[in-house]
Steps between C-alpha positions, in 0.01 A plus 500: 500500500182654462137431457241345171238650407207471265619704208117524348331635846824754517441610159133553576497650839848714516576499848345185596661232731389240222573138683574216262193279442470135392426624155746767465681482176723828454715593810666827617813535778507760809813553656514566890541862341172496354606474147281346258663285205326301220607158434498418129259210397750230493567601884186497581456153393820430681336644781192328471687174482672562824167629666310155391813334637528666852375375815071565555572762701705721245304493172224794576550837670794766498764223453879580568713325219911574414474582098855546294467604157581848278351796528349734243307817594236361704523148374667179622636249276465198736834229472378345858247518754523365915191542687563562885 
């Protein structure tokens, strides 16, 4: 488990904490570790899908979401996405 992220603001800003907005379009993954993944663009549209799904109170901010998927270098290849 770990936590989405705006993938554009992260890109843009390094180090930034980079909450997911209502219009965020290309997401990112931190593990509790503090590693940063990049979720292809099919996952992010798997993730956006889940986001516009979730309760009210989970589409905007640092949300916490269970991803499963393959990894390659930095990027995730998305097969599922759970938001917590």
């Amino acid at each position: 488990m770990g936590t989405l992220v705006d993938a554009d603001c992260k890109a843009a800003t390094g180090n930034a904490r980079c909450p997911v907005m209502e219009n965020s379009k290309s997401f990112g993954f931190e593990t509790s570790d503090g590693t940063y993944m990049k979720l292809d663009d099919a996952g992010s549209a798997k993730v956006r899908s889940a986001i516009d799904s979730a309760d009210q109170s989970k589409r905007t901010g640092r949300i916490k979401a269970q991803l499963s998927g393959t990894l390659s270098g930095d990027m995730v290849t998305v097969s599922a996405v759970q938001i917590q």
